[in-house]
Structure formats: structure tokens, C-alpha cells
N, C-alpha and C positions, 0 to 999 in steps of 0.2 A: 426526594427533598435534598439530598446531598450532593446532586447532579446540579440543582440549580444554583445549591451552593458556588459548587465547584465553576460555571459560568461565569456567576457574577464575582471571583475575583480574577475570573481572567479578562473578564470586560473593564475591569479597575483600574489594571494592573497596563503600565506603560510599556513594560515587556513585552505585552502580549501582541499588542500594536504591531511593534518592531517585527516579531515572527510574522504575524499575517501576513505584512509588505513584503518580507523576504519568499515566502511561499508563494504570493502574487507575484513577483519577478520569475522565478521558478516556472510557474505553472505559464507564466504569456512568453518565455524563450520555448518552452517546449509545446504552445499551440504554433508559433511562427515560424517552427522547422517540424510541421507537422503535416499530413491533410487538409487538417483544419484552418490553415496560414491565409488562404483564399477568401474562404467565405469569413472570418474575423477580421480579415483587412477588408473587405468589401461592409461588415456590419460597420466599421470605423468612419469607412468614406461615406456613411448613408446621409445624406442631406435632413435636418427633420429643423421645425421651429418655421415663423408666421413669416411670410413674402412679403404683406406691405407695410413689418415697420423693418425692413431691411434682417430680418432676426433669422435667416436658414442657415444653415449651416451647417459641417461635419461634426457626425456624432465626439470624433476626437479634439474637434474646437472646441465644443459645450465642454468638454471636461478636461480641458487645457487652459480654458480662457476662461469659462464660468466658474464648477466647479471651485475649481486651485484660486480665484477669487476668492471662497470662502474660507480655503484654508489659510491663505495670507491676512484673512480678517480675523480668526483665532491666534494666529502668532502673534500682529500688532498688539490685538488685546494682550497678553499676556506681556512685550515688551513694552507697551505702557504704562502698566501695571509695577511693573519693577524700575521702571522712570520714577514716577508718582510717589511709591512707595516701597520700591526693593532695592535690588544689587545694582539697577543702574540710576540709581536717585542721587550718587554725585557724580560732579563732570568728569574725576578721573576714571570712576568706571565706567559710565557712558561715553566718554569717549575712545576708550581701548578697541572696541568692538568698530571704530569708523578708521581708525589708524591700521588694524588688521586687516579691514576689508579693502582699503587701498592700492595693503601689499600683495593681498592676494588677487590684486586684477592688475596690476602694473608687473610685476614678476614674472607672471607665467604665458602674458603677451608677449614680454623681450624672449622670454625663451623659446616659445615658437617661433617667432619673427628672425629667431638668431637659424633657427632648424630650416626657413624655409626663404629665406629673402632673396628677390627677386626669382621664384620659381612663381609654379602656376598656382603652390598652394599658400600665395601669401596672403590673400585677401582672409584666412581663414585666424588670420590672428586674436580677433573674439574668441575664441572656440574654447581653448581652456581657461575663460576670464570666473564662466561661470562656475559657484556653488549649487547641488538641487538640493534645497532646503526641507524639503519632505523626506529625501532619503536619507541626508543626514543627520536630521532630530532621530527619525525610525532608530536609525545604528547608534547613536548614543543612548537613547533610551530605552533600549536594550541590555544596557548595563545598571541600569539601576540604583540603587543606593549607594555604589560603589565610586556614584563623580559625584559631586559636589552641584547642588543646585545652580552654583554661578557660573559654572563653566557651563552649564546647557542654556544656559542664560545667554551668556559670551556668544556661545556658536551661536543659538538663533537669531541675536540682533546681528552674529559680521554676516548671516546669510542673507538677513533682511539686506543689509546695504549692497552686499555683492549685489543681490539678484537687483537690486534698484540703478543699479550701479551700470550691469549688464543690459536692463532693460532701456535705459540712456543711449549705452553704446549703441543697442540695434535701431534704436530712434533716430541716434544721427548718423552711421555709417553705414548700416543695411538695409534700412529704409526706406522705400523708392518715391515715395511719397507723404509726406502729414499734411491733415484735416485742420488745418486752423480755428475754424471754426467749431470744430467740436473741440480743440482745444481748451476753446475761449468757454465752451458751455461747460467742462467740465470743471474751469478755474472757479466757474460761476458756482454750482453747488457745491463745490468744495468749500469756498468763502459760506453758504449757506448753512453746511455742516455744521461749521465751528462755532457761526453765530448762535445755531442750536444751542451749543454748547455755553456759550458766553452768557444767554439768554438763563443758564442753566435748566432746561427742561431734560427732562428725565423718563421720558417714554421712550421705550426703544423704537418703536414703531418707527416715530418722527425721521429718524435716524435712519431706517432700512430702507423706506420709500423713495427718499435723494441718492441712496447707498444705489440701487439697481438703477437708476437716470445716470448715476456718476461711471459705473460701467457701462453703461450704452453710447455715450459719449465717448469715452477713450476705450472701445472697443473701434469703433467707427471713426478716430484721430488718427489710427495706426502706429498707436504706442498700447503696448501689450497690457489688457484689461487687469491683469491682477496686481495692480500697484492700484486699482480703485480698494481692495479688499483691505491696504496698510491706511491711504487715505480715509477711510471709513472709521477703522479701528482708534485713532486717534481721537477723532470725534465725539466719540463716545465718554461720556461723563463717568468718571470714578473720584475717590477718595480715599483719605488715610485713615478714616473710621475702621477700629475695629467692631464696631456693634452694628452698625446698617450697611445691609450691603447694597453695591453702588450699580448702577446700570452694567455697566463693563464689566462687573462679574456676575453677574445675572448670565449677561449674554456668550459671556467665555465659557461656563458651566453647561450652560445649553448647547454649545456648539463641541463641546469635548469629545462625546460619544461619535457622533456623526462622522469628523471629520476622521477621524483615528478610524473608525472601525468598515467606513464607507466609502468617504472622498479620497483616502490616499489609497486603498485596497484596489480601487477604481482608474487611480490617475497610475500604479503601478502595472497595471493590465496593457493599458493605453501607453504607454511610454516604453517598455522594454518590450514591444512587439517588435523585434527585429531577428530578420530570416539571415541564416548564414549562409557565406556566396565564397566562391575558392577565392576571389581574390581580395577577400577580406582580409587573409593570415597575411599575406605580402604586403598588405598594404602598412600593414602595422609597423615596418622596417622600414619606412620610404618617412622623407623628409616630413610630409603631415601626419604620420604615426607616432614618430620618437618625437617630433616637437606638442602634440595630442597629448601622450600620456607622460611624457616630462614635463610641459607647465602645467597638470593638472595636479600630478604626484610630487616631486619636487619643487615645481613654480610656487604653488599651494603653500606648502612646508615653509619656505624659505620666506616667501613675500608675509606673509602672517606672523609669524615668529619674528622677522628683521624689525616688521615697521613696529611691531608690537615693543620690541627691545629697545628701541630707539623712542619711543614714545616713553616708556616707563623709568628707562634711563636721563629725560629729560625731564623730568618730573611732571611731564603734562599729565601722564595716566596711571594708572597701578593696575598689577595685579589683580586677578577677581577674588573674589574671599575667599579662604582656606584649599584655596589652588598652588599647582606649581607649577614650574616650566617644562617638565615631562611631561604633564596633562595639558600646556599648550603644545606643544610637539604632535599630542595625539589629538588635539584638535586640527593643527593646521593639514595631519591627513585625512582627516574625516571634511574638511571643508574640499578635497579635491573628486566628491562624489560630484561630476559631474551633470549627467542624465539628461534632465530634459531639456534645458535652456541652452546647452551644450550644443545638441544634438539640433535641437533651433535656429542659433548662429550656422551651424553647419548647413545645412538648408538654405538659409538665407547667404550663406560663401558662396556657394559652388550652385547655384540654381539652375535645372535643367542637366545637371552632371553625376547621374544615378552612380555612376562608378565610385566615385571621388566622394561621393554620398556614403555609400555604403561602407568604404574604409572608414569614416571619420569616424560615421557609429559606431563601428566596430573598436577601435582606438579607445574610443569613449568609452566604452563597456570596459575593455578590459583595464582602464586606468582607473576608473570608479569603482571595480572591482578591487584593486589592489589596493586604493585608498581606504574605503571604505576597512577591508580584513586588518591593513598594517594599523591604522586609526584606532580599530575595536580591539586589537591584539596590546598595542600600549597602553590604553588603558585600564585594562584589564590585568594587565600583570602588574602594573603600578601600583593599582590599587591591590592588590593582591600581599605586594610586599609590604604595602602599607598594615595592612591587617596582620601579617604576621608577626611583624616588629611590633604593634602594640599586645599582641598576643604572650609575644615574650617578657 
């Protein structure tokens, strides 16, 4: 009996989450410098899904492009939610989180571009634009009661925009080609969605059925499907009832366990599968290493923090509630976890260029690495002296 106790508050518990991911990054760097490296990157590349509605695919596309759809439709929900009726319900604080994300993708592109202009590694200036927003909720909520609801609030909507942000840039400059026409189908249920919406119906169903058409469509436009997951989330009917609860927390509720304890434990296996190569360490000292892990570590810091300053200082935004500017400090290094979209753009840089490949990743690793520890380390001791000083 006390076993299952002991379960069910680690399945509760937002902590808990955070550990699994970290264990899972763990456990997939030491299958891909293992034996094992072979036959799990061959399980990855396995084609599976129906031939004639165009749907095969690698096992690591299903849970890059599917998958991570759904966990961008649990963030939405909850960023809409606090639109509607939380921390980001007026415009100064809804807009801090689009001011931030600006700077953290204009920032740390000059700094690259400053580390690498006119070499062969300039096209890779995307590279640290990106936030991976799975790994950075994981590492703040990790911390617990210790931040303040609005800063996890903060960082999930500047990640929402980064990664929207990022997924633009690969639209229009890494892109070799878009689908117009599944453009135009996708603009079409999206218009459908909302009507849902307008119409006020309140079955989710309604909602999921055009949700999976709206991904298949901008899977197949060649703009990266999990911006159908934020599209969707909008959609979705809520309210500022406190006695009935509204579509959008119905289905936020139901998607909590899953995505926390399945789809990011999952996309964490799939994404840090990377094997180390000798000439990964030198590469980390070459012009797309120090511009890699400076505009993601400092670009991050500085681009987030400035526009944020400048934004607040102009009275367009505020501060998030009961926050300070040392706990945005340890946001804007926690937005410099890179990971997946990162390592994405990197792909899509240097295509065909396994060498130049495998240093970016590598770059990336060890800059999300740093981010991620200096991020959880300020925080953490912030709030630390915070408690001791009301202690006294």
C-alpha cells in the first residue's frame, strides 16, 4: 500500500518529470557510445506508417514531428489558459514573453555570424536561435515551489515564440522547397478550428479530428508539423469560470500524465542519441563551436534580458508577478538549452557534411549542458537566499 503511495506522488510531482528526462538523456548518450549505438540508430531509421496516404516514415520523424505535436498542444493549452485567465491576461505581461523572444533569436545570431562571417560555417547562423522547450520546462520544474508560477509561465510562452520563431526561419531560409497548397489546406482548417470555436461547441472530439488533417497538411507543406499542436490549442474553448470546467482543461488534465511521463521521456531517447567522434572536442574551438555555444549561452542571456529591459523600461511590459531580475537572468540561461531544433537547423546548415555535423552537435550538447546547470544553479540559490532571509 505504501509503495503505491509512494508512486502516485512521484507521478504528481513536476519534479519527478524533470529527473526521468535527465535519466533519459543519460541513459541515450550512453546507448550511442555503446554496442548498442548500431542497432538503436538503425531501430530510429526504421520506416513504419501507411504508403498510400504518403504517412511512412522514420521511427524518429513519428516522434519529432508527431509525438512533440502533442506536447506543443499541452503548452498552448496552458498558455492560453493564462491568456484567458492568468499571468498572461494583460498585454504587459503577454507581451514580455514576445519582447524576450526576439532577443533571444536576434542576439545570438549576430554572435555567431560575428564568430563565423564569411567562413564555410556561416550559413549555420540559425543554429543558436533556437530554445528546446521540453528540456527547458523539465530543468525549471525541477525546482519546484522555489520559482514562482509566472516565471514558468514567462519561459514557456518566450519558448512557444522562439521555437515559432525558429520554425519560420527554417521555412524561409533552410527550406528547399513549400507546398502551397497544403499551405492553403492547412490555413483552411485552421479558419475551421476557430469557427468551431466561435460557433462555441464544446466537444473535444470536434476539435481533435481537423487537429490530425491540420497536421498532415503542414507536415506535407514543409513547415515543421508541431506549430499544428499550438494551432490546435488555441482552438480550444475555455473560460473564466470558476465552477464548470471548460474544454481546454478537460483536455490539458488528460494530457498531463502522458506527455510528462511518455512523450518527453521518449523525444529525450530520440534527440540526445549522439555518438562521440575525436573530432568533435576540436571542433568545439573552431569558429562554429565558440559562436554554437556563445550565442546560445550568452546570445540567450543578453538577447532576453536586454529586450526584456527595454521593453519594461519603456512601459510597454512588466515584470511577471512576484519575480525578479535574477530569476530572469536564470531564465534567459535556461532558454539557451538548445537540443533539438538546434541540432535541426544544424542538419539543415551543413547538409551532406557529416563532419561539420557532428561538431555542431556536439557544441550543442555542451552549451545546453552549461545553460541548462548555470540556469538551475541561479535559481536555485536565489531562491535559496530568499528563504533564508524570510527565515530570519
Amino acid at each position: 500500500m505504501k509503495l503505491s503511495i509512494y508512486f502516485k506522488k512521484f507521478f504528481e510531482s513536476s519534479q519527478s518529470s524533470g529527473i526521468l528526462l535527465i535519466f533519459c538523456v543519460a541513459l541515450a548518450l550512453g546507448i550511442a557510445n555503446s554496442s548498442l549505438a548500431e542497432n538503436f540508430q538503425n531501430f530510429l531509421d526504421r520506416e513504419i506508417g501507411i504508403n498510400i496516404f504518403h504517412l511512412r516514415y522514420p521511427v524518429s520523424i513519428w516522434i519529432n514531428d508527431g509525438l512533440m505535436a502533442i506536447f506543443f498542444l499541452l503548452v498552448g493549452l496552458e498558455i492560453k489558459r493564462e491568456v484567458v485567465e492568468g499571468e498572461l491576461s494583460s498585454f504587459k505581461n503577454a507581451s514580455l514573453p514576445i519582447f524576450a523572444a526576439i532577443g533571444g533569436m536576434i542576439i545570438p545570431a549576430i554572435i555567431f555570424t560575428l564568430f563565423n562571417y564569411g567562413t564555410k560555417y556561416s550559413n549555420g547562423w540559425g543554429i543558436p536561435m533556437a530554445t528546446d522547450i521540453a528540456f527547458s520546462l523539465a530543468i525549471i520544474s525541477m525546482l519546484g515551489k522555489k520559482v514562482p508560477n509566472s516565471i514558468k509561465i514567462f519561459l514557456a510562452a518566450l519558448a512557444i515564440v522562439d521555437d515559432l520563431g525558429a520554425i519560420l526561419v527554417i521555412a524561409i531560409f533552410y527550406t528547399d522547397q513549400i507546398h502551397w497548397m497544403y499551405i492553403f489546406l492547412s490555413l483552411g482548417v485552421s479558419v475551421l478550428l476557430f469557427l468551431l470555436n466561435y460557433f462555441k461547441i464544446k466537444t473535444i472530439l470536434f476539435y481533435l479530428i481537423p487537429g490530425v488533417f491540420l497536421w498532415y497538411f503542414l507536415h506535407h507543406s514543409g513547415i515543421h508539423a508541431t506549430i499544428a499542436g499550438v494551432v490546435l490549442a488555441f482552438s480550444i474553448p475555455t473560460n473564466i469560470s470558476t465552477t464548470e470546467i471548460s474544454p481546454l482543461e478537460k483536455l490539458e488534465h488528460q494530457l498531463h500524465f502522458p506527455v510528462s511521463f511518455l512523450i518527453m521521456p521518449i523525444f529525450a531517447l530520440t534527440n540526445t542519441n549522439i555518438t562521440f567522434t575525436n573530432g568533435m572536442v576540436n571542433g568545439l574551438f573552431s569558429g562554429l563551436g565558440l559562436g554554437i555555444v556563445c550565442g546560445l549561452v550568452l546570445g540567450k542571456l543578453i538577447g532576453i534580458n536586454l529586450f526584456s529591459f527595454i521593453a519594461i523600461k519603456s512601459k510597454i511590459s512588466s515584470l511577471p508577478q512576484n519575480s525578479s531580475w535574477t530569476q530572469m537572468l536564470g531564465v534567459g540561461l535556461l532558454a539557451g538549452i538548445g537540443f533539438t531544433m538546434s541540432i535541426f537547423i544544424a542538419l539543415l546548415s551543413f547538409k551532406g557534411e557529416i563532419q561539420i555535423q557532428d561538431e555542431a552537435k556536439f557544441a550543442i550538447l555542451i552549451a545546453s549542458f552549461i545553460a541548462a546547470i548555470s540556469g538551475y544553479i541561479v535559481l536555485n540559490l536565489y531562491s535559496s537566499e530568499i528563504k533564508e532571509t524570510e527565515e530570519d
